[in-house]
N, C-alpha and C positions, 0 to 999 in steps of 0.2 A: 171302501164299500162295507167291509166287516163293523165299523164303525157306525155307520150308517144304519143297519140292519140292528145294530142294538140298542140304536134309538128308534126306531120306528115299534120294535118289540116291546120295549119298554110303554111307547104310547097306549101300542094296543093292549098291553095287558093293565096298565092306569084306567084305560075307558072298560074294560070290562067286570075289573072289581068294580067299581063306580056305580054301574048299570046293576050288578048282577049280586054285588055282595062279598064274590066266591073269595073269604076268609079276610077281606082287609077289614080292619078296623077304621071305622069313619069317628075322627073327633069335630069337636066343634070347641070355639073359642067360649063359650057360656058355660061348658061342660067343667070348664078350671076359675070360674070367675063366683070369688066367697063374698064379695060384697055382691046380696040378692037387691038391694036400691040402687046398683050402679053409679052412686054417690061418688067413688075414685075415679077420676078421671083419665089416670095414669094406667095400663096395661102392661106394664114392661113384665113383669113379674108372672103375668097370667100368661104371657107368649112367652115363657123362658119356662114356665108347666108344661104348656102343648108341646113345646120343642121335646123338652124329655120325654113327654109323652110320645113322640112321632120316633125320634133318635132311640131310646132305650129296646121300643117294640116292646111296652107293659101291654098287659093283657092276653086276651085267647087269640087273637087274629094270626092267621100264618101267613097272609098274604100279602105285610106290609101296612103301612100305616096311612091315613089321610087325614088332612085336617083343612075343614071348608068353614071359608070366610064370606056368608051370606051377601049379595046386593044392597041390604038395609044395616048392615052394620056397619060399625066406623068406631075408632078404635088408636087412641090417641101413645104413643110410645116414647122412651127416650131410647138411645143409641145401644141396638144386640147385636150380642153375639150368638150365631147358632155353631154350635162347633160339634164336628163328629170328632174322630170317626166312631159310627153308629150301627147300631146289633141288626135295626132294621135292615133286609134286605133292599127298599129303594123305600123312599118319601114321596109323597105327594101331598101339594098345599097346594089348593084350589083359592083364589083371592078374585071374588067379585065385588066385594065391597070396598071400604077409602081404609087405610091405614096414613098417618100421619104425625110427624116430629111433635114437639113445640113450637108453638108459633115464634117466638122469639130466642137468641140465640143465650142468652142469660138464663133460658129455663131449664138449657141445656144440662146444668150446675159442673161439676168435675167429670161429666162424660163426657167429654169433646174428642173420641174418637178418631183414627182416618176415615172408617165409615159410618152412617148411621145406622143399616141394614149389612152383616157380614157374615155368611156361610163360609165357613174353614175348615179344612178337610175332611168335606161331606164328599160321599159316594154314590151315585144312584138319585139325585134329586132331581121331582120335576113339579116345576112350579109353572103354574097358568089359571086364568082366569078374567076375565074381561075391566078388573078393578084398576084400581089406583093407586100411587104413591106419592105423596104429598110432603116432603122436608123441611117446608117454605124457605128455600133458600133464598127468595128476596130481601130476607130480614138480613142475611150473613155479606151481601155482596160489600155494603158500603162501610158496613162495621169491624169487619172482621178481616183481618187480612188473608190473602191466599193460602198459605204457607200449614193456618189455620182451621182452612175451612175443609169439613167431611164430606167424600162421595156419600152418595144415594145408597148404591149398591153395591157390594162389593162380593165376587167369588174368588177364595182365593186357597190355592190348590187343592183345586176338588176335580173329580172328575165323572164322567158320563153327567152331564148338565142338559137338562130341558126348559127353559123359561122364555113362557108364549104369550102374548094377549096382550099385556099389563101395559097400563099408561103412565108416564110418572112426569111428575112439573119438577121445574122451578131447583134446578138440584145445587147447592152449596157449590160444589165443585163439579167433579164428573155425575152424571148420571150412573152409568156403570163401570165398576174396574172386572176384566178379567185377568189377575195375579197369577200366575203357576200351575194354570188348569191344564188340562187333558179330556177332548174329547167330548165338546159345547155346544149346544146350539140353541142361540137366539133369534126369536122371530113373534113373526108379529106385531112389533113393540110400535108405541109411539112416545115419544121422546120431545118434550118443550120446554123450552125457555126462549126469554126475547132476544132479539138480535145483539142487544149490546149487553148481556149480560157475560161478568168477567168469568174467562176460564171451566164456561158450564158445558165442558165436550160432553158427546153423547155417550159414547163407548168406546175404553182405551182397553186394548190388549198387550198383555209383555209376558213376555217369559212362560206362551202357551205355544199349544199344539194341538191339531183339530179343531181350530174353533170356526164355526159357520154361523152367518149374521144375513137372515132372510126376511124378508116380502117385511121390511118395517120403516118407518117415517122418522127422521132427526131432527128438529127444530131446533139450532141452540145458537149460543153464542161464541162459538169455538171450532174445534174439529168436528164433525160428524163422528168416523170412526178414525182413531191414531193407532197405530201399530208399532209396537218398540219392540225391544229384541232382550238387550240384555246378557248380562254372559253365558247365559244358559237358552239362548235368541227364541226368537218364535217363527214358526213352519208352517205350514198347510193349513191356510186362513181362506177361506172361501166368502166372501162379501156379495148378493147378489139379489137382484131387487131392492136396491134400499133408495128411499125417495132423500135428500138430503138439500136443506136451505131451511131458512138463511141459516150461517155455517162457515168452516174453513174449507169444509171439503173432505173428503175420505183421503190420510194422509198414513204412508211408509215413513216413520220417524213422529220424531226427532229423533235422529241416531245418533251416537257418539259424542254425548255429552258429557262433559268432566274425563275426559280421556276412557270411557266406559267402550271397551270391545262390545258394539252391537252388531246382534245378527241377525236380520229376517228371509228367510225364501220362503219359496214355493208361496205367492198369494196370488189369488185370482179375485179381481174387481169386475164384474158383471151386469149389464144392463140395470144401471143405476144413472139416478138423474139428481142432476144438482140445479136449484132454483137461485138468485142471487147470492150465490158462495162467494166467498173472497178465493176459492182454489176449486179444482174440480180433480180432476187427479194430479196427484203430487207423492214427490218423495224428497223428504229435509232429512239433511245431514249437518250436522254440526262443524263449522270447521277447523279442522287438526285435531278432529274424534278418529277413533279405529271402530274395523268391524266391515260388515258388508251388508249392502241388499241385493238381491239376485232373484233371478226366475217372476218375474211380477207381469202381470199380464192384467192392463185394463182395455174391456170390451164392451160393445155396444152400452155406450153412453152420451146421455144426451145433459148439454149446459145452457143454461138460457139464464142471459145475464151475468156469467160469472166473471169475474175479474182477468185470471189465469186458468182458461180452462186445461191447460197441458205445465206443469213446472216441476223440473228437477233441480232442489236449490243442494248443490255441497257446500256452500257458504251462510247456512244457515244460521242467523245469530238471537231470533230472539227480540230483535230492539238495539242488539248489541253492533258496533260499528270494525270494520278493520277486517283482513284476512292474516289465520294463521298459515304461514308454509308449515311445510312438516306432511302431516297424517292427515289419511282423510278416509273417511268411510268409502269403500267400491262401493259403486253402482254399476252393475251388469246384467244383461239380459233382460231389457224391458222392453214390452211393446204395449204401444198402444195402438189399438185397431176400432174401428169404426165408430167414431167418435164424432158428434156432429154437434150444432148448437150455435149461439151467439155469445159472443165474447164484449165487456163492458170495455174492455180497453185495449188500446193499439196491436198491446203485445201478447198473444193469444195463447201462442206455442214459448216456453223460458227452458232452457237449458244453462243453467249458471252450473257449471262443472269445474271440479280442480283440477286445477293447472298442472300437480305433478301426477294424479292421479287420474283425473279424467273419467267420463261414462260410459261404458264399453257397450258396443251391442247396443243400441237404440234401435226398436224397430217402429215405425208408425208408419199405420199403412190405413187407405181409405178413411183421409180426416176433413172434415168438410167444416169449416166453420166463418163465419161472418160477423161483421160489427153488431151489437146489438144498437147503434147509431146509423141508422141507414146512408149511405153515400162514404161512408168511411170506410178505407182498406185498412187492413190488419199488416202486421208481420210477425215473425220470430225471432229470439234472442235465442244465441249458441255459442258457448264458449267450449272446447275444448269436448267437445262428445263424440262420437263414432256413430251416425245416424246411417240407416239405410231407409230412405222415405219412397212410398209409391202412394200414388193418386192420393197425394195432400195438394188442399188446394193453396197450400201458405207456402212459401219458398223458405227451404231453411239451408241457410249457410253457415256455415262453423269456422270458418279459417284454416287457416292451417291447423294439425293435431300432429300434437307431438308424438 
């Protein structure tokens, strides 16, 4: 709640400099731009001015700094870094207009980055505005290999975070990373790429805490939101309202990959809707990873069309074939609660659990789901879980558990 309160303060006290004046300094992107024919097409240099200018807190202003990005500008870049930690007391960049990569990946020349856009331990930032972000990752998917290609965005251990409104396409990789933050909240957002575009999640978190992902729209070719843990795991992740398709679905993992101790608790999934997802709610674990998930809780969600609208994979490989024995990431204390929709295939409800370690605590209660094939019954796969089920309408059997 305290949490909470210092972002809604921070809001109010951004809308009232804004309105009123009282001491912030308002920059603008023209204000750092020496070629007056706008003849340079390139900007990187003139947003690497404003950032000092916002970061340093030059000039008389006490009341923090802003830097607004008109409706009719547009504003061509190659790969920044905004790095604090900064004198100003909080930022604010208001972005109603298009910012934009290079159109092709060779324009990129030796800044090929993890991200194209990277805030690094900034404090007190908040960005919103109704604009856009443009990378043209279409150019990167087929040329470039994965390994290769840079998120859109990138926050990475920063904290108290506000980024509202902003649309962004077509992203290399991720859309957004949240790295090592503390204390986030996105919202708003609308998030596109096509259905089959490789590896374009919308928003991955690891190795946070506090982060909240509201009233916003995922369109990609991947996860919606992933949640990794990490050795330093991730905590109190609030996901609520988010519209998600087509997509893999809003996912706990991959965990424990490369023998890496991941840890996630404390997540709540919220009245979110998945449209033709390949998953709808899910937790992967890697098999013969360490680490845990615990405390996860998804609620009133509705799936229409999705493939596996309920799956806990501990065998998750990837593409990869074979179970390792040995380690396995816990899975405990999960419930899923009112959950309704159509399912594209037989198997609605997937409980693939390890054999030495198994899913403890499964709760689903009031689950209502139907073939998205009229006259077709559904069932459930369960291997080795602990379920306690009330008023589902799918029979779930598990066998014996060890």
């Amino acid at each position: 709640m305290k949490c909470l309160k210092t972002l809604f303060s921070m809001i109010i006290l951004v809308s009232c400099h804004l309105e009123y004046g009282d001491g912030r300094r308002i920059l603008r992107i023209k204000d750092f731009i020496t070629d007056t024919n706008h003849k340079n097409v390139d900007y990187s240099q003139v947003f690497q001015k404003a950032w000092k200018g916002l970061c340093e807190g030059e000039g008389e202003g006490t009341g923090g700094s802003s830097l607004v990005i008109n409706e009719n500008e547009k504003y061509t870049i190659q790969p920044q870094l905004f790095e604090g930690p900064c004198v100003s007391s909080y930022i604010h960049i208001q972005i109603d207009g298009k910012i934009e990569a290079p159109k092709r990946p060779k324009q990129w020349g030796n800044k090929r980055t993890e991200s194209w856009l990277m805030f690094k331990n900034v404090e007190s930032l908040f960005i919103n505005g109704s604009g856009v972000l443009d990378p043209h990752g279409e150019n990167w998917w087929r040329s470039v290999r994965h390994s290769k290609r840079p998120r859109t965005l990138s926050f990475k251990q920063c904290t108290d975070i506000i980024y509202n409104g902003l649309t962004q396409y077509n992203s290399p990789k991720n859309h957004i990373s949240v790295y090592g933050c503390t204390n986030a909240t996105l919202s708003n957002l609308t998030l596109l790429a096509p259905e089959k575009s490789p590896n374009t999640d919308g928003i991955g978190i690891s190795l946070s805490h506090n982060i909240r992902i509201l009233d916003s729209s995922i369109q990609t070719g991947d996860d919606c939101i992933a949640i990794t843990g990490g050795r330093g795991g991730s905590s109190d992740i609030n996901i609520t309202r988010v519209a998600c398709g087509p997509g893999h679905g809003i996912s706990i993992g991959s965990l424990g990959k490369g023998d890496i101790d991941d840890t996630v608790e404390n997540v709540i999934v919220r009245s979110c809707s998945f449209w033709g997802t390949q998953n709808g709610a899910r937790i992967k674990t890697w098999h013969g990873g360490k680490g845990l998930a615990k405390n996860i809780l998804f609620e009133n969600i509705t799936v229409t069309n999705t493939k596996y609208p309920i799956i806990i994979d501990q065998h998750y490989s990837n593409g990869g074939t074979g179970h390792v024995k040995g380690n396995a990431v816990k899975v405990s204390d999960v419930t899923f609660r009112y959950i309704e929709g159509t399912s594209a295939s037989k198997i609605a409800i997937k409980l693939d659990c390890d054999e030495n370690q198994g899913c403890h605590n499964i709760v689903m209660e009031h689950i209502k789901l139907t073939s998205a094939k009229p006259g077709k019954k559904l069932s459930a796969y369960c291997k080795f879980a602990d379920v306690k089920a009330s008023f589902v309408n799918i029979h779930i059997n598990c066998g014996l558990y060890p």
